[in-house]
N, C-alpha and C positions, 0 to 999 in steps of 0.2 A: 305596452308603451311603444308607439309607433317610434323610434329614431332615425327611418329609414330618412325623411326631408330636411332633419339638421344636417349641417355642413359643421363636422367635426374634428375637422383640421387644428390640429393645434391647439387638442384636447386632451388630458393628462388623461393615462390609464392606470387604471388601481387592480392587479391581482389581489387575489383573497387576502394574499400578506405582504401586500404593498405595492407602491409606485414600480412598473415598468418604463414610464416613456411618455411617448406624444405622440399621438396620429398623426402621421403624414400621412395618409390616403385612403378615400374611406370609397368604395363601390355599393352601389342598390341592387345590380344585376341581379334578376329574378333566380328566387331559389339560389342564389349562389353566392351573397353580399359577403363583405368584408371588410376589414379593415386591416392597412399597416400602419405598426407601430416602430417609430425609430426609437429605440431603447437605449440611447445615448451612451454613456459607457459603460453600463449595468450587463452588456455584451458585447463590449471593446466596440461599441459604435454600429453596432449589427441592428439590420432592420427582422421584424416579426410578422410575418401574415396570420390575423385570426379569422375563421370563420363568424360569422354575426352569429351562428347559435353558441357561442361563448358567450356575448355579451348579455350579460346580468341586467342591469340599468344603466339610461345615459341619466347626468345632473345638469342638463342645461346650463341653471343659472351659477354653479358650481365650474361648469367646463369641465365634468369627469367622466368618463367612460367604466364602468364598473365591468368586469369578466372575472365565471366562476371558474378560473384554474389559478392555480399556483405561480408564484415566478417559474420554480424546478421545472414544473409542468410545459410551460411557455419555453422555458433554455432547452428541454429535449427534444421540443417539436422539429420536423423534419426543418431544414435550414433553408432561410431564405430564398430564393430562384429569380436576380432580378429579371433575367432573362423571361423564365417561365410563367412568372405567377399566375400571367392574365390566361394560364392556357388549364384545358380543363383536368387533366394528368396531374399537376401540380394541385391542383385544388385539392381533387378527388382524395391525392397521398394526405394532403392536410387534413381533409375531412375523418379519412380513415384514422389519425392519427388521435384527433379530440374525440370523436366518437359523436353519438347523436346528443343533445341538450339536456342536461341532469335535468331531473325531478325538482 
């Protein structure tokens, strides 16, 4: 499923056991895409950077972003960097963190 040319903004995200949030901003950047998720108060209003090899399926007509992790999984991720994210150190800690894309 290509998602990379939907414009996903303001797309609800569903962990395995539930609603997180809404995209606020979605990246294509080769090998390195992403998305954040503003998680509204589900983390006292804290935003989430996920790697795109998290995400499961998008639902277009639906407007959902589906990713194979947890909420728990998502709340221990390293913590947001509004500073840093665009930089590659940030990523890299994210990536190390989700690990490469389940099976």
């Amino acid at each position: 499923d290509d998602w990379s040319t939907l414009d996903m903004v303001g797309y609800k995200v569903e962990a395995t056991d539930g609603d997180i949030g809404k995209v606020d901003e979605k990246s294509n950047e080769a090998g390195a895409g992403y998305i954040v998720v503003d998680t509204g108060p589900w983390i006292f209003g804290k935003k989430v950077m996920l790697p795109a090899g998290v995400i499961n399926r998008v639902d277009a007509a639906d407007g959902k972003v589906y990713v194979d992790r947890t909420k728990d999984e998502i709340k221990s991720a390293p913590e947001f960097d509004e500073t840093a994210y665009r930089e590659k150190t940030y990523r890299d800690s994210l990536g190390g963190y989700y690990g490469p894309r389940r099976p």
